[in-house]
N, C-alpha and C positions, 0 to 999 in steps of 0.2 A: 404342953403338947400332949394331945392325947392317944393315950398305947393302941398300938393296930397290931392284929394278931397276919404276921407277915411270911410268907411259905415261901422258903425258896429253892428249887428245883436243879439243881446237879453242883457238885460238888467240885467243879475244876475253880479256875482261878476267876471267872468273872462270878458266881454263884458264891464263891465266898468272900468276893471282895463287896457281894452287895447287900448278903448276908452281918459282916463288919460293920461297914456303914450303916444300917436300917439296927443295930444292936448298939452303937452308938449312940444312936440319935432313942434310946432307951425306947425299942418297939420289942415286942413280942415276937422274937424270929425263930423257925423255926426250919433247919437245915436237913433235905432229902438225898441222902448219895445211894445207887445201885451198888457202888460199891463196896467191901469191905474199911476203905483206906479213903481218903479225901485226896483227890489232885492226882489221879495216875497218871492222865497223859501229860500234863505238869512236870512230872518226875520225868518223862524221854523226854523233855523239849532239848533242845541244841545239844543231841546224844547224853543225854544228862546231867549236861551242865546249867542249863536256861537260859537263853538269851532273854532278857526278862522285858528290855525294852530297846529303845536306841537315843542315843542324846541328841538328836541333830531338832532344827526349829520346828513351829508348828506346822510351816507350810510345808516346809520340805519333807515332812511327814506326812503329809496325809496326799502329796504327790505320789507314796508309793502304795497310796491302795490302787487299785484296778476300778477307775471309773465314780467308785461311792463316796470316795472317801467325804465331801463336802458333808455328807451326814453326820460325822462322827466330830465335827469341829464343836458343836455346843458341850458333847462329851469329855473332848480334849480341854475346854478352858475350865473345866470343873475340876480335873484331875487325868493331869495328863506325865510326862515323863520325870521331871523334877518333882514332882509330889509324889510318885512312886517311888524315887529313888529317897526321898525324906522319909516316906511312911517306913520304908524297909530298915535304913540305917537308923533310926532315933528306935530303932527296938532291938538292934546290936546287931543287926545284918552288915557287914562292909561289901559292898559294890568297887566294880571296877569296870573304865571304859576300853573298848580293844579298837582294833581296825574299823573302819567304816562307823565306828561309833557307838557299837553293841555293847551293851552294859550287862553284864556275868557278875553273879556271887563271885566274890574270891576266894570262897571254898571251892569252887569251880564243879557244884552241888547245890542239885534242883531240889534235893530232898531241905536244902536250908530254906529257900522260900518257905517251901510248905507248912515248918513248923513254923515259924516267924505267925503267919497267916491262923495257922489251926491253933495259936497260943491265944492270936487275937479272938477269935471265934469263942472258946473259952472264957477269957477275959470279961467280953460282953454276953455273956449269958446266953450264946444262941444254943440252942438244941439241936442234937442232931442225930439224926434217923439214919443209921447207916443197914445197906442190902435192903433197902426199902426203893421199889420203882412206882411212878404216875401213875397212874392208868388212865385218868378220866378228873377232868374241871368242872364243878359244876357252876351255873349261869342261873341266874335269876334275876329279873329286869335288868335286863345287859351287864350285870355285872356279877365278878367274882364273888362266890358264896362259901366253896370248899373244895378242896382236893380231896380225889380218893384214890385209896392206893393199893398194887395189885394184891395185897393181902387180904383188901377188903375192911379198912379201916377208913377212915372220914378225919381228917384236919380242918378245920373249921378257919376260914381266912380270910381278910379283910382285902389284902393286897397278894397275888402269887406273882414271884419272879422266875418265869422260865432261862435256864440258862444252862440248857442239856447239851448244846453241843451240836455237832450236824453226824455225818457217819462214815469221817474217813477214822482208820486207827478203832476201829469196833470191837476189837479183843481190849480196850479199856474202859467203855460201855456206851460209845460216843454211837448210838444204832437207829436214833430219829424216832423218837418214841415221842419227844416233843412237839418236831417239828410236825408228826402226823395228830398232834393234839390239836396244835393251832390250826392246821387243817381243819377238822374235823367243827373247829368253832367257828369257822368262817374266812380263815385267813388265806392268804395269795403263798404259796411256796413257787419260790422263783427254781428254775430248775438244777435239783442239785448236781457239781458236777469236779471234778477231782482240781486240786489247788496243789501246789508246792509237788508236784510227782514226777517222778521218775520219767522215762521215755523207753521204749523199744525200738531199735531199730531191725530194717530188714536185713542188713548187713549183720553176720552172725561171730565174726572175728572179736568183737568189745568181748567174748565169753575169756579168749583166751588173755585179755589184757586185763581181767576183773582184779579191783583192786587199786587199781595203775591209778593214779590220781596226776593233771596236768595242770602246772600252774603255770599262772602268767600267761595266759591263753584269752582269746576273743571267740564269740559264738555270734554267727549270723543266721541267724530263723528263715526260711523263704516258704509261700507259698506258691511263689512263681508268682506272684503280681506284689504281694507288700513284704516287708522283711524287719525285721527286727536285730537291731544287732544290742551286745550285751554288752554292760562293761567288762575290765580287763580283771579276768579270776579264776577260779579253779572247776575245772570238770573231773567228775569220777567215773573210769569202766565199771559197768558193772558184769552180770553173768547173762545179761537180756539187751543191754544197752549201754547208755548215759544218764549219769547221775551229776550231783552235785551242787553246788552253790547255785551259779551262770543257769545250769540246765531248770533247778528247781523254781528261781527264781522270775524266768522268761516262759515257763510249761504251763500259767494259765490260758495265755496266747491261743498257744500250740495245741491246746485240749480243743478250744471253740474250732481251729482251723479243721482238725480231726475230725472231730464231730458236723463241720459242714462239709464233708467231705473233699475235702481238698487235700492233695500230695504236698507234705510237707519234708524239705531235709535242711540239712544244718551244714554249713561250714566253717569249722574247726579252725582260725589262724594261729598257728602254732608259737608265730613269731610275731607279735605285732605290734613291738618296737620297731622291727627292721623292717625298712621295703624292699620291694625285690632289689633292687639295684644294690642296694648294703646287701644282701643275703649272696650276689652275684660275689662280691667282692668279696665277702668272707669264703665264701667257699673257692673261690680263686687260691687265697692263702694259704688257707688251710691244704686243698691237693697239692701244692706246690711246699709246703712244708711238710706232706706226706705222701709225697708220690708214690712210695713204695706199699704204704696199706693200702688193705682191700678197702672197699666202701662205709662195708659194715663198723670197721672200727672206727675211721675217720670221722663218720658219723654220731660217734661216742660225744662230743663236746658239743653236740647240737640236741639231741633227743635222748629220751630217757631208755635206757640200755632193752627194756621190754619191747618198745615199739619198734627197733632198727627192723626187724625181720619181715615185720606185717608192711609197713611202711616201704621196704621197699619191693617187699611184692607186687605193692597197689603200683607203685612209680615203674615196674615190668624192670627191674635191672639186680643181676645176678650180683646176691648181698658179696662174691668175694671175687668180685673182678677187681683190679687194682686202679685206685683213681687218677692216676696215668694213662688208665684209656676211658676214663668215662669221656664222653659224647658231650658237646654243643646241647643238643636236643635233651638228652638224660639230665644235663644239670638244669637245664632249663627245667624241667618239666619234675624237680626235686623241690626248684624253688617255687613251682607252682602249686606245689602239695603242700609245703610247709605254710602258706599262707592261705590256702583251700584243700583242707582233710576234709572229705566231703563222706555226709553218714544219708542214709533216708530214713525218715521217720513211720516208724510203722503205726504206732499208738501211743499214747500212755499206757502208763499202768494200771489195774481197775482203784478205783475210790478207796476201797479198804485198804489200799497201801498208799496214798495218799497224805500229807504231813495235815493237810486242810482241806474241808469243804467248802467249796465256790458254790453261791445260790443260797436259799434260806427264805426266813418271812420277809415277804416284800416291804421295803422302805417305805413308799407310799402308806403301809399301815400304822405305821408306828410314828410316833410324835418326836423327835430328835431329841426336846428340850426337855422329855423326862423319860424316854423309852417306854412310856405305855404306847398301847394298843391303843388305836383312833377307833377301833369297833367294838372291842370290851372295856368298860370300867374295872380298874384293879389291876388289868393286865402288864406284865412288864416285861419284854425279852432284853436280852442279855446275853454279851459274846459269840461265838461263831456262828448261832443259828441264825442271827441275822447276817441279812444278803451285803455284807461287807466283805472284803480278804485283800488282801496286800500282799509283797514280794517277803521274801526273810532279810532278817534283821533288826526284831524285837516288835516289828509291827503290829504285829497279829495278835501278839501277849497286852499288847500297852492298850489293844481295845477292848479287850478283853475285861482287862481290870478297869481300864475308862468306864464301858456300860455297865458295867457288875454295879462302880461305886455310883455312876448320877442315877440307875435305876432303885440301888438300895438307900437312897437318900431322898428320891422323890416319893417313895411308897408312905415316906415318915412325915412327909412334908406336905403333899396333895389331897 
C-alpha cells in the first residue's frame, strides 16, 4: 500500500477516529486541533459522562436520525455499535449498557474515551498540531494539494479529512470555519440550524420551578395542525423554559415549526399511566381519606411538593381550601390539568447553546461509500458537519466515529 500524506482537520471524536484508522492502515496522518486539548466537546457529552453509542439494531438506529439517516447505513456496516464497543474494551475501557440502551464508560468519564483514543493516535504515529486552525485548501486539477493554516504554514496533502464540527457549543471551538471552507470550494451548506436545544417558553413561572425535573411524564408538540407526541420521560424547568430528555429530543421538530413561523405549545401529561377516569377515582379516595386537608397537601402524593402552588393557581382554586368542598368542576378541571399542563412555545434557544448542529454539507455532495466529496478529489467530511443529526441516545457520537473511521480508511485505500 502506498503511504499518503493525509490531514486531518479537528480533533473531536470523528477526526480522530479517522485519524486512527488512516494511521493504521500505515499512512502519513497528520492531526490539526484549534485547540490546546483533543476532544473538548467529547469531554461534556452526556454532562460528562458520554453516552458513547446505543446497542439497539441497525435499523432501529438510523430510524432515530431526522430524515438522513439512510446515508449513514454504508458507514454503519463498516463500523458501527459493536465494533465501537470492541475497539474501546480490547484496549481496557469496560463499558456499560443503561436504560433505553445507551452505553457509558463505567468510570462514568468522558475524559476515559479520550485517552483510550489519544493513546491510539500515539500508538500509530499520527502527528498532531495542537492550537493550529485551517484557514484555506488548496485545489489543483480538482483536487486536494495542501492545507494552509492560519499561521501561515503549508501541509502538503494527498487526502484532507474535514471533520471540524458545525457551531453549536462554540466556546469548544466548534465555530464553522470548515463548514465556510467547503463553501468557499463549491459545496451546498444546507442551513444550519439548532439540534438537541433547550425551548423558551412565553409562560414565565418554569423560572420559578428551575431545576424541578418531572419524570414519568408524556410531551405532546402541536402546531395546531400536526403534533408530535413523545415517549414516556423526563422534562427539566429551567430559568427560561423546558429542558430535558423528551424536550431535547423532539426540539428539532419544534425549531423548523419556529422558524416557519408557526405557534407552537406543548402539553405536559403529568400522568400518563392513569386516565381520567383512574385519576377521577384516585382523587375520590384520596379526599375521602382526607377530608379534613387543605388541597395543597392532599396533593403531596400526586405531584412533586414545588409544583403544588403554581399548579393550582393555573387550575384558579385557593391551595388551602379543604377538599371537603372542592367542586365537581375543580376536580374536573385538576384532572384536566394533570393530563394537559399546557406551556406555549416561544423559541428555542440560539444555536450556541445547542447540544448539536442540524444542516451542514449537503449529502448529495458527498459519496456515502467513502465520504469523499463528489466535487473535489481527496476531499473527505466527517461527523457533525455533515447534514446528518439524530435524537439523544448515543446516536450522534456512533456517527460520528462511523464517518471519522470509513472516511480515515478510504483516504488509505482510494
Amino acid at each position: 500500500m502506498n503511504e499518503r500524506r493525509i490531514v486531518v482537520v479537528g480533533g473531536g471524536p470523528a477526526g480522530m477516529m479517522a485519524a486512527i484508522r488512516a494511521g493504521e492502515l500505515r499512512q502519513d496522518v497528520t492531526l490539526i486541533e484549534k485547540n490546546p486539548v483533543l476532544g473538548k466537546k467529547l469531554l461534556l457529552s452526556g454532562k460528562g459522562r458520554c453516552n458513547l453509542t446505543n446497542a439497539c439494531d441497525l435499523d432501529s438506529f438510523i430510524k432515530r436520525f431526522w430524515g438522513n439517516g439512510q446515508f449513514l447505513r454504508d458507514a454503519f456496516n463498516k463500523f458501527f455499535n459493536l465494533d465501537l464497543i470492541r475497539f474501546l474494551e480490547q484496549r481496557g475501557l469496560k463499558l456499560k449498557t443503561e436504560r433505553q440502551l445507551r452505553v457509558f464508560p463505567q468510570t462514568n468519564r468522558s475524559d476515559s474515551i479520550a485517552e483510550v483514543l489519544k493513546k491510539e493516535l500515539y500508538k500509530n504515529k499520527v502527528k498532531i498540531i495542537y492550537r493550529a486552525q485551517l484557514k484555506d485548501i488548496v485545489i489543483q486539477d480538482n483536487r486536494v494539494k495542501s492545507s494552509i493554516l492560519s499561521d501561515g504554514r503549508f501541509l502538503a496533502a494527498d487526502r484532507i479529512i474535514l471533520a471540524t464540527g458545525g457551531i453549536s457549543y462554540g466556546f469548544t471551538g466548534s465555530t464553522g470555519e470548515g463548514l465556510e471552507i467547503a463553501k468557499k470550494l463549491g459545496h451546498t451548506i444546507t442551513p444550519l440550524r439548532q439540534g438537541l436545544v433547550p425551548l423558551e417558553t412565553r409562560q414565565k413561572f418554569p423560572k420559578l420551578l428551575e431545576g424541578l425535573t418531572l419524570k414519568n411524564i408524556r410531551l405532546k408538540f402541536s402546531d395546531g395542525e400536526k403534533e408530535i407526541i413523545s415517549e414516556t420521560g423526563e422534562l427539566l424547568f429551567t430559568d427560561f423554559g423546558i429542558s430535558g430528555p423528551l424536550v431535547l429530543t423532539l426540539s428539532g421538530q419544534i425549531v423548523d415549526w419556529v422558524n416557519e413561523g408557526k405557534d407552537v405549545y406543548v402539553e405536559i401529561d403529568l400522568k400518563p399511566a392513569l386516565t381520567k377516569e383512574q385519576l377521577n377515582a384516585r382523587f375520590l379516595r384520596e379526599f375521602k381519606l382526607n377530608s379534613k386537608k387543605t388541597i395543597k397537601n392532599a396533593l403531596k402524593n400526586i405531584l412533586p411538593q414545588r409544583l403544588i402552588a403554581i399548579f393550582l393557581e393555573i387550575a384558579k382554586i385557593n391551595s388551602d381550601k379543604k377538599v371537603s368542598f372542592i367542586t365537581l368542576a375543580e376536580r374536573q378541571n385538576l384532572i384536566l390539568l394533570l393530563k394537559s399542563f399546557w406551556l406555549d412555545i416561544l423559541r428555542p434557544m440560539p444555536i450556541e447553546q445547542a447540544m448539536l448542529t442540524r444542516g451542514g454539507i449537503s449529502l448529495r455532495e458527498i459519496n456515502p461509500r467513502t465520504m469523499e466529496s463528489r466535487l473535489i478529489k481527496g476531499l473527505y467530511f466527517a461527523g457533525e458537519m455533515i447534514d446528518v443529526d439524530a435524537d439523544t441516545g448515543g446516536f450522534n457520537l456512533q456517527a460520528a466515529f462511523s464517518t471519522g473511521y470509513l472516511a480515515g480508511e478510504r483516504t488509505a485505500l482510494n
